[in-house]
C-alpha positions in Angstrom: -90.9 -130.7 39.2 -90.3 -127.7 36.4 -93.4 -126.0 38.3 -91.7 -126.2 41.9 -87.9 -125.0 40.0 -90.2 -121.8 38.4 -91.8 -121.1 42.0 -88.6 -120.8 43.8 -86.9 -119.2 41.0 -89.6 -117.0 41.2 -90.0 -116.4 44.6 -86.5 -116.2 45.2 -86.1 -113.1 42.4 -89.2 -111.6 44.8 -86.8 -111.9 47.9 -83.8 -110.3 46.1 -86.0 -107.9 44.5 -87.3 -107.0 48.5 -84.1 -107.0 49.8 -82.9 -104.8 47.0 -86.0 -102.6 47.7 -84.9 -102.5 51.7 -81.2 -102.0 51.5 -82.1 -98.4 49.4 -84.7 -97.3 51.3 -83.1 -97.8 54.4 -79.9 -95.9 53.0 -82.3 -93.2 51.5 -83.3 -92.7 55.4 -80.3 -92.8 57.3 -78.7 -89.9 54.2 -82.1 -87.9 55.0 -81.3 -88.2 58.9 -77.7 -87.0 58.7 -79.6 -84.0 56.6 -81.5 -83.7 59.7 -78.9 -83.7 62.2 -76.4 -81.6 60.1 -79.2 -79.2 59.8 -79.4 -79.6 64.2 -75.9 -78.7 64.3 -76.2 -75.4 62.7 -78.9 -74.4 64.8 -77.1 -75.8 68.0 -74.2 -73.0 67.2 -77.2 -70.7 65.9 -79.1 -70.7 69.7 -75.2 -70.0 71.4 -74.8 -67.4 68.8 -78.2 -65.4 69.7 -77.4 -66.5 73.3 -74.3 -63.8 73.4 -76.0 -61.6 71.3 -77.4 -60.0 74.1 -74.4 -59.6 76.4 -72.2 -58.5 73.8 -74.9 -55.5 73.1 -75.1 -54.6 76.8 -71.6 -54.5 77.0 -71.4 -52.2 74.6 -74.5 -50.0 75.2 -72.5 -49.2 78.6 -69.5 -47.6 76.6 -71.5 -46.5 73.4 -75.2 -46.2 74.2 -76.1 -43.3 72.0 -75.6 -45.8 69.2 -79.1 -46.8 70.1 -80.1 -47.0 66.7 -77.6 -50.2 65.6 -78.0 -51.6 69.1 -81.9 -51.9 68.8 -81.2 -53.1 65.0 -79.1 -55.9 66.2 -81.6 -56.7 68.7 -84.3 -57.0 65.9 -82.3 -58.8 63.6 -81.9 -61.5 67.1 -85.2 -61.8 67.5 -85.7 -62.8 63.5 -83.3 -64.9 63.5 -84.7 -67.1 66.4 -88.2 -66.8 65.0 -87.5 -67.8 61.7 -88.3 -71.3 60.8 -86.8 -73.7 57.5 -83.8 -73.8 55.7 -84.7 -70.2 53.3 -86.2 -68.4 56.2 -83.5 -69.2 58.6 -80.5 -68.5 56.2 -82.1 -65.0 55.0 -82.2 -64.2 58.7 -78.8 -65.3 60.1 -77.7 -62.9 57.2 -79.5 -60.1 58.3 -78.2 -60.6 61.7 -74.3 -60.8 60.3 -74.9 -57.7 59.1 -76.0 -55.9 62.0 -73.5 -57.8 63.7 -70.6 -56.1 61.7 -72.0 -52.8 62.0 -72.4 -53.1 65.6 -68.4 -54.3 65.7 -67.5 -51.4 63.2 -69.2 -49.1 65.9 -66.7 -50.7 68.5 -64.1 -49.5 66.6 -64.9 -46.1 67.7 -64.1 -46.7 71.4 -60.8 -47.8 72.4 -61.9 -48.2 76.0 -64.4 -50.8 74.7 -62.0 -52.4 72.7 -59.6 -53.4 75.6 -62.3 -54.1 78.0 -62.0 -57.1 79.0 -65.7 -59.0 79.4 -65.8 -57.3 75.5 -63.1 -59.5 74.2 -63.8 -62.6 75.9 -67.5 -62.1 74.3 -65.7 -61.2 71.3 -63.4 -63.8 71.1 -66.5 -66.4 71.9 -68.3 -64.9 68.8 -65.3 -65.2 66.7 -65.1 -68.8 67.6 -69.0 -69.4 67.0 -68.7 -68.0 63.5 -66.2 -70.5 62.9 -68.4 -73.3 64.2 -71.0 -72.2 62.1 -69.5 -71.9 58.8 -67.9 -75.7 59.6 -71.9 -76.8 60.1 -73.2 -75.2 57.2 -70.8 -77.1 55.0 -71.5 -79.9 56.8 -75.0 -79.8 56.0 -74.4 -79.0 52.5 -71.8 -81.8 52.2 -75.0 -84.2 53.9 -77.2 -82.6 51.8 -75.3 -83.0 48.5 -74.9 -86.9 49.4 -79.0 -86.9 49.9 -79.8 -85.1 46.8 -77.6 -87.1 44.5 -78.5 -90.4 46.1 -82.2 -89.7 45.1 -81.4 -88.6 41.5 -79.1 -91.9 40.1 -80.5 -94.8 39.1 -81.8 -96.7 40.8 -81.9 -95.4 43.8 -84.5 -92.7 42.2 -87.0 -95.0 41.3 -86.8 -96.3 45.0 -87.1 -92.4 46.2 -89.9 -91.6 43.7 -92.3 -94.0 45.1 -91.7 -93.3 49.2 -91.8 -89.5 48.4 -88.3 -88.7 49.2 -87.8 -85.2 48.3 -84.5 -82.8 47.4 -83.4 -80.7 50.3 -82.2 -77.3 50.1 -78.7 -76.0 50.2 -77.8 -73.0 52.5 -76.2 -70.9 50.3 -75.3 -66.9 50.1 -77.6 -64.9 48.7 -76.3 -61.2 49.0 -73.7 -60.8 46.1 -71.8 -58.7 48.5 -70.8 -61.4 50.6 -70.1 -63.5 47.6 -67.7 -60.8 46.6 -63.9 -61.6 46.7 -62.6 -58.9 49.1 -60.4 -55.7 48.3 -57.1 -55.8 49.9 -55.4 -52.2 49.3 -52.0 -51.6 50.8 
């Protein structure tokens, strides 16, 4: 009778133990999937970003096109951008692209005409909007990716992690000390 009390104690501390094993693994998955999709979100607003790349630089070539120089360079920095593949790669792009970007729309400034035409804003204003977009999916991803990376460090969730090869993701962050730079407002 003691014998048969030990075996289900004992098999009943394997079943909690499995069950205990399950419920983190499966919460180590679903936090590594919303890394996944968080990451699919930035590059949904990415692909409509380089997809008005191109219009916005023939709208402008029409008004400004012996600024062939920053017109090809934004082109480049496009095709990078959508080449590029990972988290690093991707991010050391984008930024390349922002600033081609801003040099192109400092060049705009140059041409009132361009400036009040009327396919330029609306392509403008559809940029504007896609920045914003992206910025709110970046931190998204780093919010997800924050949950991940923490989950996989405490006990004992880690333990759980170390054994099924869960790894820490990387966080998209800014690089260039420029942009990290609190801006000069001068009156």
């Amino acid at each position: 009778m003691a014998l048969l009390i030990a075996l289900a104690v004992g098999l009943g501390m394997i079943v909690l133990l499995a069950l205990w094993f399950f419920a983190i693994y499966n919460g180590l998955v679903r936090l590594r999937q919303e890394v996944k999709n968080s990451w699919a979100q930035i590059d949904v607003q990415l692909k409509r970003r380089h997809d008005l790349i191109p219009n916005l630089v023939e709208t402008v070539k029409g008004y400004a096109g012996h600024e062939k120089t920053t017109l090809e360079e934004v082109v480049k920095a496009r095709a990078a951008a959508v080449s590029a593949q990972g988290v690093d790669a991707r991010g050391a792009a984008e930024r390349g692209l922002s600033g081609a970007l801003g040099r192109l729309m400092l060049i705009v400034e140059q041409y009132p005409d361009l400036k009040a035409n009327q396919n330029f804003l609306a392509l403008q204003e559809e940029l504007t909007s896609t920045e914003n977009k992206i910025g709110f999916s970046r931190q998204y991803y780093n919010d997800s990716v924050m949950q991940y990376n923490t989950r996989i460090q405490v006990v004992p969730a880690n333990v759980v992690a170390g054994m099924c090869q869960f790894r820490s993701e990387t966080f998209f962050e800014i690089e260039d000390q420029a942009e990290r730079a609190v801006p000069q407002v001068k009156f």
